[in-house]
C-alpha positions, 0 to 999 in steps of 0.5 A: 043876556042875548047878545046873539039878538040883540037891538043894539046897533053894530055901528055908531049912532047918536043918542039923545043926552037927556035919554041916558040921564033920565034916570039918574038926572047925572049923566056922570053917574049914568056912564059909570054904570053904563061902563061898568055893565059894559065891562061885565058883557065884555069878559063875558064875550071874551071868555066865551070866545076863548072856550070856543077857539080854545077848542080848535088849539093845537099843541104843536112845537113847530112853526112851521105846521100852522093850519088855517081852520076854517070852523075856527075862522067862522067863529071869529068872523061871528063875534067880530060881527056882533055890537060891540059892548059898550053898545049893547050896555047902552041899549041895556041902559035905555031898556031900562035891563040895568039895575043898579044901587046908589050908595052914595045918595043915602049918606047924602041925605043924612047931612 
């Protein structure tokens, strides 16, 4: 997964219904996906932001010693600038980059 360079786009856009259940011919099922992996790219995100920022902690008592540091807010202001999970799935999703399993189906097609 590249986020860094990615062709998702940072703000909102409209996509046409029929692209995103094209696969599954139930638009239902293709947003649980879609959430699901959007999910995945997010505790992704946040664990690698918290590493990072984690490096930049200091370990002081005192509120009153509160330094403001610049590496750190550039950190922030870099994944603050990146698109957002759930748009970086449906970009995943009409790239056809998700593969998923409907188990449900094959129990349907017994009955």
């Amino acid at each position: 997964m590249d986020i860094k360079n990615s062709k998702a786009p940072v703000s909102t856009t409209t996509i046409d219904k029929n692209i995103i259940d094209a696969k599954t011919n139930n638009i239902y099922e293709a947003i649980a996906v879609i959430s699901r992996r959007a999910n995945q790219i997010n505790s992704h995100v946040k664990d690698e932001l918290t590493g990072k920022l984690d490096e930049f902690a200091t370990f002081n008592d005192s509120l009153e010693e509160i330094f403001e540091n610049k590496e750190q807010i550039e950190v922030s202001k870099f994944y603050e600038k990146l698109p957002k999970p759930h748009s970086l799935a449906v970009q995943e999703w009409i790239e056809d980059k998700i593969q998923y399993k409907n188990l449900g189906e094959d129990e349907k097609s017994e009955i």
